[in-house]
BAFI-3210 file (N, C-alpha, C; in Angstrom, 3 decimals, decimal comma, padded with zeros to 6 digits):
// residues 238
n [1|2|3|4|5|6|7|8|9|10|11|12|13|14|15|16|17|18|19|20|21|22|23|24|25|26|27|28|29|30|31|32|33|34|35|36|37|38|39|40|41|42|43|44|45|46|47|48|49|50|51|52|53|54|55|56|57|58|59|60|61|62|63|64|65|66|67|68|69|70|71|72|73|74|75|76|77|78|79|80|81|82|83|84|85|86|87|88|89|90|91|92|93|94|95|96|97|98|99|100|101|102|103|104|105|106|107|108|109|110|111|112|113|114|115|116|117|118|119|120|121|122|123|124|125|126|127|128|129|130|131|132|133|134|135|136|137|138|139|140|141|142|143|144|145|146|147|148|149|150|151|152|153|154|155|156|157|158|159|160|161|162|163|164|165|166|167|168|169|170|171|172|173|174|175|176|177|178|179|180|181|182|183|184|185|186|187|188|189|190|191|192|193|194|195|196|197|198|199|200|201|202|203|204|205|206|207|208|209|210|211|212|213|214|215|216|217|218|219|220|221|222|223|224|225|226|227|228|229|230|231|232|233|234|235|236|237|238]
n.u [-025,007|-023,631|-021,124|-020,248|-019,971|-018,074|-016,397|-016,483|-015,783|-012,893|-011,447|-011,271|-010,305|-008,057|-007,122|-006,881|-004,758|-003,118|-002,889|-001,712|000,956|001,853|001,995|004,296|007,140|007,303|009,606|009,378|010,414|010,416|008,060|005,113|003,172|000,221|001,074|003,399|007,409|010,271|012,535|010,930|009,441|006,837|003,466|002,762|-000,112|-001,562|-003,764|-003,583|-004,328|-004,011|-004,417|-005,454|-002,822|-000,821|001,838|003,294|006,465|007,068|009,661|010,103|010,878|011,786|013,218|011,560|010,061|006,820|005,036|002,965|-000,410|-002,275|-005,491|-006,279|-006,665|-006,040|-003,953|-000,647|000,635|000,082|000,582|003,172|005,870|006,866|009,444|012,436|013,034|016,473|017,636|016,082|015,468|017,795|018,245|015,527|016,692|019,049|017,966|016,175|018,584|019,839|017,462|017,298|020,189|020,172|018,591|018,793|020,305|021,892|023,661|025,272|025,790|027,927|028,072|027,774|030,225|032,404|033,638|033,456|035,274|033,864|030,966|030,484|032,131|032,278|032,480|034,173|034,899|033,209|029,713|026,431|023,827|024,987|025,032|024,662|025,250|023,456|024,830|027,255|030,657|031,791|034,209|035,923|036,908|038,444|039,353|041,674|044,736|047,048|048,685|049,322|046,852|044,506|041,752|038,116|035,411|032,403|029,244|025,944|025,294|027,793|028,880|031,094|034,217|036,193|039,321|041,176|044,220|045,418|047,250|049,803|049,430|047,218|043,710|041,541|040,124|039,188|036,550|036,658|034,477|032,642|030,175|026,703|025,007|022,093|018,760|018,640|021,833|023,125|026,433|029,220|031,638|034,763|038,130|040,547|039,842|037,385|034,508|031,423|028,650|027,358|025,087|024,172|022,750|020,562|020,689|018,995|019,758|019,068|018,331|016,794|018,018|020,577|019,215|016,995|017,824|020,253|017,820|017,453|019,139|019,040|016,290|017,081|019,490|022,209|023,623|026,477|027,212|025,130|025,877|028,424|027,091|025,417|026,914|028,979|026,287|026,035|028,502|029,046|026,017|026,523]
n.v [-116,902|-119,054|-118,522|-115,523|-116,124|-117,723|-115,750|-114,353|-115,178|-116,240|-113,473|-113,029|-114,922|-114,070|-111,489|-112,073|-113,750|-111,712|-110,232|-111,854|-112,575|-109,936|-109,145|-108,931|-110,308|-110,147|-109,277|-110,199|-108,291|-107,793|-109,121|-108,769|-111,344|-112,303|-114,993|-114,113|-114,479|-112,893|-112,622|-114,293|-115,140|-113,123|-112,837|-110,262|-109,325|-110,639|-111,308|-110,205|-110,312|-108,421|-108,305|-106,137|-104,574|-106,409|-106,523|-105,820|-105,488|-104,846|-105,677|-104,181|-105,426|-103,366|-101,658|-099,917|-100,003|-100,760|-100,590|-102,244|-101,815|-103,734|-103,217|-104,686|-105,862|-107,207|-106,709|-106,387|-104,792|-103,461|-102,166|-102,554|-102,833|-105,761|-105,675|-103,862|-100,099|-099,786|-097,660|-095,599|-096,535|-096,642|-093,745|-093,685|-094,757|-093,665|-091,386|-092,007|-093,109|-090,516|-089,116|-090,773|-090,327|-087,735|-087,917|-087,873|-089,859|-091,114|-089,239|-089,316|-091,724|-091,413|-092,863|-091,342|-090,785|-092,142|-093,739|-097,318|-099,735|-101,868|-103,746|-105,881|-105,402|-105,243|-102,178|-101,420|-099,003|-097,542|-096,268|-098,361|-099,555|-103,293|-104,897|-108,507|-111,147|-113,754|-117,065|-116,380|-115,420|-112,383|-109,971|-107,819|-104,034|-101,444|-097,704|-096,339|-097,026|-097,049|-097,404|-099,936|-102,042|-102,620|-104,365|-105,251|-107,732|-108,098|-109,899|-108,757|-109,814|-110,162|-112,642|-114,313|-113,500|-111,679|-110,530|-109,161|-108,096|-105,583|-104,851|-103,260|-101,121|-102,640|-103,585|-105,182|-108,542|-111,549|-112,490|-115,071|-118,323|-117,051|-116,857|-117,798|-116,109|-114,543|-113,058|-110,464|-109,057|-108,063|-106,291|-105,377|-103,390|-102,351|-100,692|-099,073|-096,765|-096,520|-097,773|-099,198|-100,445|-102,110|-103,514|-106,491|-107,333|-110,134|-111,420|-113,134|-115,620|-115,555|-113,105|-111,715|-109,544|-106,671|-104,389|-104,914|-105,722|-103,256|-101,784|-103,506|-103,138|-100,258|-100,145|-101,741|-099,906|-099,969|-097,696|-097,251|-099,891|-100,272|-097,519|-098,234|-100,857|-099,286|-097,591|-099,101|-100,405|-097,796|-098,003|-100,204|-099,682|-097,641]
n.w [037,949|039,946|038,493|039,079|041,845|042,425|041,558|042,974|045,289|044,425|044,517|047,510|047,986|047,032|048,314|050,977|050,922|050,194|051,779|054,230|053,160|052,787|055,846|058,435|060,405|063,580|066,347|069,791|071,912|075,001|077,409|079,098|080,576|078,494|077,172|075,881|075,211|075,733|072,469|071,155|068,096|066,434|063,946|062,621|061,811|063,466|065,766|068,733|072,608|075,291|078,895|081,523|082,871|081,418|079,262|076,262|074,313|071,207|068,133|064,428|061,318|060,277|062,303|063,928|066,789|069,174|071,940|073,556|075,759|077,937|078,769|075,778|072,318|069,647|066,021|066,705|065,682|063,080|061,164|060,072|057,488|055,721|054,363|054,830|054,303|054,331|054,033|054,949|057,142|059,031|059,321|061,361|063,197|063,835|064,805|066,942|068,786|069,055|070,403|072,712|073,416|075,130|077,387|081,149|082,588|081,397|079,974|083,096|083,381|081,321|078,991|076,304|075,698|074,824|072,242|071,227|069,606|068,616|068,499|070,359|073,006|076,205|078,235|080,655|082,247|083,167|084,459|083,647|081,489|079,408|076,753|075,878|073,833|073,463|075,244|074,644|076,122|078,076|076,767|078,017|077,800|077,452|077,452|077,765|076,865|077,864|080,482|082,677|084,739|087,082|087,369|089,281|089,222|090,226|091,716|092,732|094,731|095,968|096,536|095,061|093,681|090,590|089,403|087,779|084,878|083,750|081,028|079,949|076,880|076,005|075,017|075,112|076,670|077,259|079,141|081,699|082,507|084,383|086,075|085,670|082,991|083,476|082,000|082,506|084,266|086,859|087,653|089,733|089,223|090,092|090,167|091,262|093,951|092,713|092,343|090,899|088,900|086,670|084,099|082,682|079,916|077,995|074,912|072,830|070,692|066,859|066,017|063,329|061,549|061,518|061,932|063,349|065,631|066,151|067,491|069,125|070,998|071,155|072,639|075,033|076,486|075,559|074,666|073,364|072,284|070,199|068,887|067,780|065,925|064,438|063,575|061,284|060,090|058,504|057,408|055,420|053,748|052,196]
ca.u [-024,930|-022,390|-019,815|-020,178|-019,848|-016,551|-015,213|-016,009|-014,920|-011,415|-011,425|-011,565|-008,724|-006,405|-007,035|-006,487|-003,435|-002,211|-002,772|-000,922|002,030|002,287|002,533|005,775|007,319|007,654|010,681|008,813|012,096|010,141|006,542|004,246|001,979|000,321|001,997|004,920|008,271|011,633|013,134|009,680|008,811|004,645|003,220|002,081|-001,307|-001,975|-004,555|-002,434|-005,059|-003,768|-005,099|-005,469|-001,531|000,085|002,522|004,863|007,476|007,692|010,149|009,697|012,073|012,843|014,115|010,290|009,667|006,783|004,724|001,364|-000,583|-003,365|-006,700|-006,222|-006,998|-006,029|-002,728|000,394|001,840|-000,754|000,880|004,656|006,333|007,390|010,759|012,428|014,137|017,522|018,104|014,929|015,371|019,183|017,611|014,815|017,279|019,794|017,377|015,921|019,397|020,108|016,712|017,631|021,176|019,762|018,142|019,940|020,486|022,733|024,296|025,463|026,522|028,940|027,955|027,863|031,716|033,871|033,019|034,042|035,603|033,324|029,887|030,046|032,910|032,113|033,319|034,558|035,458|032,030|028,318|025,537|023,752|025,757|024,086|025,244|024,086|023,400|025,651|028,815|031,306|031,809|034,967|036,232|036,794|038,959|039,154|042,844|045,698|048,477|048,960|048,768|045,869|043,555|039,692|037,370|034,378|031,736|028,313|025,808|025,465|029,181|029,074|032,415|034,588|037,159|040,224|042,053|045,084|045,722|048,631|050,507|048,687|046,219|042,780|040,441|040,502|038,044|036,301|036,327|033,555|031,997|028,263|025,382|023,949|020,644|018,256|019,560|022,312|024,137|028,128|029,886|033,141|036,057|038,518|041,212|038,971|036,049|032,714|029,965|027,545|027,014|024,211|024,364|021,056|021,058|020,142|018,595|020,600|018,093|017,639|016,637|019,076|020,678|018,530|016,571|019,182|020,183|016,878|017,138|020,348|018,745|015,740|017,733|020,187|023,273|024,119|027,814|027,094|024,301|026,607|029,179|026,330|024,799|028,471|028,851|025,567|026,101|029,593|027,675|025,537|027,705]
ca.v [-116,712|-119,639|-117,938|-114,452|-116,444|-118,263|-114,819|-113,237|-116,582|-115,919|-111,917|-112,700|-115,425|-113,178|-110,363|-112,706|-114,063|-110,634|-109,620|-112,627|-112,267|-109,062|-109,510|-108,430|-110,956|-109,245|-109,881|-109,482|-107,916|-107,437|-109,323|-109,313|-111,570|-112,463|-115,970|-114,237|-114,261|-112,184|-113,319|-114,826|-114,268|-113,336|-111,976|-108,638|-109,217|-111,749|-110,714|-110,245|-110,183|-108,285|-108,448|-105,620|-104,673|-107,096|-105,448|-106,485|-104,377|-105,735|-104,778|-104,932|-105,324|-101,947|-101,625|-099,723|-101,060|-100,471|-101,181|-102,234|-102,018|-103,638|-104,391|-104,801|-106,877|-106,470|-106,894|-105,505|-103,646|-104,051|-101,483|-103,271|-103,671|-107,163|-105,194|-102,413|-099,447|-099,853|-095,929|-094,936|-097,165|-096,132|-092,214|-093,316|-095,599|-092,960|-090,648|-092,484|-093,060|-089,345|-088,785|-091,273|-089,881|-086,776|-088,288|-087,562|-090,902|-091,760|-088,267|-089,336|-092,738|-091,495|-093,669|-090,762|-090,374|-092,788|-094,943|-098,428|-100,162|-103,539|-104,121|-106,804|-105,325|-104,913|-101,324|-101,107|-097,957|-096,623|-097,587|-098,197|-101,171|-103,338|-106,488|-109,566|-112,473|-115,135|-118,172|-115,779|-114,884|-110,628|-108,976|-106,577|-103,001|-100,329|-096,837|-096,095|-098,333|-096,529|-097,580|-101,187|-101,181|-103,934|-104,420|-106,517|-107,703|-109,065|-110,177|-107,991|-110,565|-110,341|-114,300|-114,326|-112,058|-112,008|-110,228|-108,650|-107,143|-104,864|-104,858|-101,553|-101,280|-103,662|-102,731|-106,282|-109,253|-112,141|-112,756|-116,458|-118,519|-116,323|-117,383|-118,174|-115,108|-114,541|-112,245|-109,208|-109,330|-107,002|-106,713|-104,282|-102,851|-101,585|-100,050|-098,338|-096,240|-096,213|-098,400|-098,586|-100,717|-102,420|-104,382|-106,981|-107,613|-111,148|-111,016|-114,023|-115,751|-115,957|-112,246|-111,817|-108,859|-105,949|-103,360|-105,592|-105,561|-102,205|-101,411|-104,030|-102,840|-099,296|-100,569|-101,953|-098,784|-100,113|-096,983|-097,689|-101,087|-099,711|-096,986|-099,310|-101,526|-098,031|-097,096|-100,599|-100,154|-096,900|-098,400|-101,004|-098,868|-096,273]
ca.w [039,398|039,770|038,175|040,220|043,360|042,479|040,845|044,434|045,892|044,424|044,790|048,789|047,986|046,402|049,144|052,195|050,434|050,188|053,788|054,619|052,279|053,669|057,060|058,966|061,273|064,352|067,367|071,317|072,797|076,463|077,484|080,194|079,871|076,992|076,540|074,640|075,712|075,011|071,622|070,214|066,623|066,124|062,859|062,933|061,514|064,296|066,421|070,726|073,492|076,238|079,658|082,616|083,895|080,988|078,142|075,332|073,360|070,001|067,059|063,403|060,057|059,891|063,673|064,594|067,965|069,509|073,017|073,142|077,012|078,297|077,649|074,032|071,786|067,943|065,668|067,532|064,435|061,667|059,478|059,703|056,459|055,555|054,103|055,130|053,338|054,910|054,436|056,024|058,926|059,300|059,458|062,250|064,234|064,440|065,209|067,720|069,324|069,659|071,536|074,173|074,630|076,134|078,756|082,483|083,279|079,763|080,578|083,505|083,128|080,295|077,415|075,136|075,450|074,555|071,046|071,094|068,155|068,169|069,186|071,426|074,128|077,293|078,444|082,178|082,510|083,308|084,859|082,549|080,641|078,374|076,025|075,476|072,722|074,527|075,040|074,957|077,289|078,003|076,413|079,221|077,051|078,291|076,624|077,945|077,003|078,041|081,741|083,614|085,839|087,590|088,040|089,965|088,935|091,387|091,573|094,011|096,546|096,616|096,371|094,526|092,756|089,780|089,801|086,235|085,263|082,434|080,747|079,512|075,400|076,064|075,715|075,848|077,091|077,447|080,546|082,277|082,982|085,953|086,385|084,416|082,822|083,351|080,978|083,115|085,393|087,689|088,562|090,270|088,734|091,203|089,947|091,924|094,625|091,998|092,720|089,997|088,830|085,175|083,696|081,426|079,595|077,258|073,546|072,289|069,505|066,408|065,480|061,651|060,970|061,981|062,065|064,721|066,680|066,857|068,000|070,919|071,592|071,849|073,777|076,310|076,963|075,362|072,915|072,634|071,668|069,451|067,796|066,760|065,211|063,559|061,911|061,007|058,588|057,864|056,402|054,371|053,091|051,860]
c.u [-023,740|-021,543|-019,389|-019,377|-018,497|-015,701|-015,184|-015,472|-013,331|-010,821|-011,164|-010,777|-007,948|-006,456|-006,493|-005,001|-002,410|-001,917|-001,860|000,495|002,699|002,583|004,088|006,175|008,402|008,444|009,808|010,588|011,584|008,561|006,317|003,446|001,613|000,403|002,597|005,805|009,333|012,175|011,737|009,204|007,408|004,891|002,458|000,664|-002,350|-002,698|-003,790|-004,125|-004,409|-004,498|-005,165|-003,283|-000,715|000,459|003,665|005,159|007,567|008,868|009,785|010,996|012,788|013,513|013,070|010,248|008,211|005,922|003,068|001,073|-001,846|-004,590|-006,364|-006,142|-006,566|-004,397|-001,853|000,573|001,321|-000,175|002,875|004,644|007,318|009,383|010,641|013,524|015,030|017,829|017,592|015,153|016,669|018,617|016,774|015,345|017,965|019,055|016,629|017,066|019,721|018,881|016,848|019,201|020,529|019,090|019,283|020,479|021,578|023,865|025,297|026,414|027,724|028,978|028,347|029,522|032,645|032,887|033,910|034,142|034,894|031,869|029,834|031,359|031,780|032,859|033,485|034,722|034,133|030,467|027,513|025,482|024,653|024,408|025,302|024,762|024,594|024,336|027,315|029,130|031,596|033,689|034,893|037,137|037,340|039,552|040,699|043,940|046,611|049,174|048,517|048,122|045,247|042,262|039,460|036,471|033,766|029,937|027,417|025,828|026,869|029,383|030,214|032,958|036,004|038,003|041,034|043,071|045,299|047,097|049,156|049,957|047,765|044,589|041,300|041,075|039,373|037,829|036,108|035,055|033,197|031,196|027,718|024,411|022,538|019,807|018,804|020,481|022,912|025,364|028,029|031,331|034,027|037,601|039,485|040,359|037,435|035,249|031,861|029,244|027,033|025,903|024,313|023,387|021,264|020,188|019,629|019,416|019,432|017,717|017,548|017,762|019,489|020,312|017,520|017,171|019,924|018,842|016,568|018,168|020,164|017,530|015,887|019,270|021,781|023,534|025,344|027,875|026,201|024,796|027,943|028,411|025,927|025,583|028,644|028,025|025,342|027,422|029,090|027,039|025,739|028,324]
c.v [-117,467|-118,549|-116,552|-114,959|-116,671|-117,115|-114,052|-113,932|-116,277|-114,470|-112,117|-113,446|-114,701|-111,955|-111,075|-113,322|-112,820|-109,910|-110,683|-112,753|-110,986|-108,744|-109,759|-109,648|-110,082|-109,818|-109,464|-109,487|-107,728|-108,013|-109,165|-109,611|-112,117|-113,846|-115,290|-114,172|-113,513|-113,345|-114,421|-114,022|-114,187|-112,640|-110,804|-108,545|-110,118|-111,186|-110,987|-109,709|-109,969|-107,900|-106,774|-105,435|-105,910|-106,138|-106,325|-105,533|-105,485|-104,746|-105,111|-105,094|-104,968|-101,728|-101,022|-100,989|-099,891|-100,942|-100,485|-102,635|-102,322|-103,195|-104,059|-106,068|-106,657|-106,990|-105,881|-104,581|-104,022|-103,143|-101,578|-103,782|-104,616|-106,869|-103,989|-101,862|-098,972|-097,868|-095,394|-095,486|-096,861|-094,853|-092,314|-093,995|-094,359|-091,525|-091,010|-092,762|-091,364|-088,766|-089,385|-090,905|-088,801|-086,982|-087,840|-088,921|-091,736|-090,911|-088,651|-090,347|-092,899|-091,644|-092,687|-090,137|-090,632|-094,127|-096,005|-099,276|-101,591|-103,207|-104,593|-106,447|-104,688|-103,344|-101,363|-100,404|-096,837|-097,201|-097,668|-099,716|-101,501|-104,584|-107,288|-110,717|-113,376|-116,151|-117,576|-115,143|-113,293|-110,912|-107,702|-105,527|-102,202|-098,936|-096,170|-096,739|-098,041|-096,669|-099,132|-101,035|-102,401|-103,212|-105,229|-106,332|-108,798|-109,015|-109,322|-108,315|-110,755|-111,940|-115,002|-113,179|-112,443|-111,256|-110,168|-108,209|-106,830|-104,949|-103,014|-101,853|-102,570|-103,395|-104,028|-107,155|-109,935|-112,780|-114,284|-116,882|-118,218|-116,982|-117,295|-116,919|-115,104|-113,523|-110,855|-110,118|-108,456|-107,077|-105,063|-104,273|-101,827|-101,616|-098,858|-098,210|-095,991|-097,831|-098,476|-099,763|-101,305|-103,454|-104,931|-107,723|-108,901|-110,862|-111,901|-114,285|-115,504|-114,633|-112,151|-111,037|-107,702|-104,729|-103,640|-105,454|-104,341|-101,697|-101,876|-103,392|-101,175|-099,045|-100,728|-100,550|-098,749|-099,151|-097,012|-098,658|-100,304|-098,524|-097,357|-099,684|-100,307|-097,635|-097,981|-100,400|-099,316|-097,277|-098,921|-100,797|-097,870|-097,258]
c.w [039,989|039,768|039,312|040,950|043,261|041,985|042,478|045,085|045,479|044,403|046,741|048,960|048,346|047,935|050,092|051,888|050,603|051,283|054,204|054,267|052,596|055,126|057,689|060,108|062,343|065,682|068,781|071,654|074,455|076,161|078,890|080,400|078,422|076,399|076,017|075,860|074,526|073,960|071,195|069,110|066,638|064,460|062,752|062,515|062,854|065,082|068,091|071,236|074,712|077,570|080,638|083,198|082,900|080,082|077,712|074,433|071,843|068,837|066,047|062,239|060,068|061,225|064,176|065,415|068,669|070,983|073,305|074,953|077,107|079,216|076,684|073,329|069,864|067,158|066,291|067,091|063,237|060,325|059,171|058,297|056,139|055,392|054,512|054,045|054,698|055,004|055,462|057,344|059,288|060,422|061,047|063,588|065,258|065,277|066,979|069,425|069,748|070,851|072,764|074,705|074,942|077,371|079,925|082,700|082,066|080,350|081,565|083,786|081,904|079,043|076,156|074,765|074,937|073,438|070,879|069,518|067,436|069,254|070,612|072,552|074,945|078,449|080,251|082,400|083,054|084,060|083,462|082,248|079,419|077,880|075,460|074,675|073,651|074,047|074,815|075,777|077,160|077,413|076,622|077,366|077,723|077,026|076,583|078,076|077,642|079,405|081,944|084,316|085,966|087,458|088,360|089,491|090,311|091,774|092,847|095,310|096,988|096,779|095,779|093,796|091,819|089,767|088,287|086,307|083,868|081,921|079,644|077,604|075,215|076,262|075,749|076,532|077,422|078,693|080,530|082,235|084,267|086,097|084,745|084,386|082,331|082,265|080,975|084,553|086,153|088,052|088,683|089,703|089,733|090,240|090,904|093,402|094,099|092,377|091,481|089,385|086,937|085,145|082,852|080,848|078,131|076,239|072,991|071,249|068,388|065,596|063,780|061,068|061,753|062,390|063,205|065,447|067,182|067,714|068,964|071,243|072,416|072,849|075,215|077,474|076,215|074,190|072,633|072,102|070,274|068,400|067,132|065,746|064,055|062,336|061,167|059,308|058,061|056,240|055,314|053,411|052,214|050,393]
res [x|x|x|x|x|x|x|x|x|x|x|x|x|x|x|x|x|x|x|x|x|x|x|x|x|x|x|x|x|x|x|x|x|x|x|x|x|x|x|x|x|x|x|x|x|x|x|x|x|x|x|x|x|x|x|x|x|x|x|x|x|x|x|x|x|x|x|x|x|x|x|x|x|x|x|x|x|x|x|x|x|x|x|x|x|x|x|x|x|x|x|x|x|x|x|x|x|x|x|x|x|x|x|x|x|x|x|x|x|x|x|x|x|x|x|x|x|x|x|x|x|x|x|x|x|x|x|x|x|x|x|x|x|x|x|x|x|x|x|x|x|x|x|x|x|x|x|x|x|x|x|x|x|x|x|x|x|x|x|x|x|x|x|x|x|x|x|x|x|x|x|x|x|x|x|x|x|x|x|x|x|x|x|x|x|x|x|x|x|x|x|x|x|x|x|x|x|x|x|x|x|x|x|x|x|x|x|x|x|x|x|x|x|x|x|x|x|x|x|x|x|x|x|x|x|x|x|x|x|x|x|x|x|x|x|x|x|x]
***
């Protein structure tokens, strides 16, 4: 009888070991509620208790993000795997990216036009969200070198404003210390007679890898940022 006990005694080991061992460590990219915050790691087996009107977006390995609303109570993402297959998650990223350019509101704002040669620029030439990793300054992005040309940048309360100048084959250039960016922020871009409107949404430093990261990047709206990053590990991969 003994013996039994300690053979089921370590049969209920080994299983709980293996649920644990398996377990995905998962990124909250958006909470409400909850205790989590943006850029907090949980483990996907972990049991989240969400309340009435709270919600958190989580991602996982593979770049699967998804968003859990309350009441609930249970593991976020109980069937996240610990690793991902880099192909497969390539396949459901990019896939994922083409369903959100069709939207009107992508459409409209351009993004799907003009492909930038680096992740982390900042394009001016257009409205729309950009992302930024935290603790770095923007790199202004322009899609047309071939002319000298100014821009302003300026905060919505209009509380100050900065003042650029392009130079004839010049197509960045790193922005000053403006302000202290917040999680999201808003400027206005002027431009000749043009007006419009950019967002710049902050990235937590800390992420595990890149396939995380595209997936905040496409979370948050930034798909030119996000199809740099995509070609990037398509290259890689290849």
């Amino acid at each position: 009888m003994k013996a039994g006990l300690m053979r089921l005694g370590i049969l209920v080991c080994l299983l709980l070991s293996a649920q644990v061992s398996s377990a995905a460590k998962l990124i909250v990219l958006d909470a409400r509620g909850g205790g989590l915050k943006s850029g907090m790691s949980i483990d996907s087996n972990t049991p989240l208790a969400l309340k009435e009107g709270e919600r958190v977006t989580v991602i996982g390995p593979d770049g699967s993000s998804a968003t859990i609303k309350g009441p609930f109570s249970g593991p976020p993402m109980p069937k996240a795997a610990a690793s991902a297959d880099t192909g497969k998650a390539l396949s459901a990223l990019v896939a994922t990216r083409d369903a959100r350019s069709k939207t009107v509101g992508v459409i409209r704002a351009g993004t799907d036009v003009v492909r930038i040669p680096d992740t982390w620029l900042i394009d001016v030439s257009r409205p729309g969200p950009r992302c930024l990793m935290q603790g770095e300054r923007p790199v202004w992005w322009r899609p047309d070198v071939a002319k000298a040309g100014e821009f302003t940048v300026f905060p919505v309360d209009r509380s100050w404003r900065a003042d650029f100048v392009w130079q004839a084959g010049q197509e960045r250039q790193a922005a000053p210390a403006l302000s202290r960016f917040d999680e999201s922020s808003v400027f206005f871009i002027r431009q000749g007679e043009q007006e419009f409107a950019i967002s710049i949404n902050i990235i937590p430093k800390g992420l595990e890898n890149d396939l995380i990261l595209s997936s905040w990047l496409l979370e948050k709206g930034c798909l030119q940022q996000a199809d740099a990053l995509l070609a990037s590990l398509r290259d890689s991969a290849k």
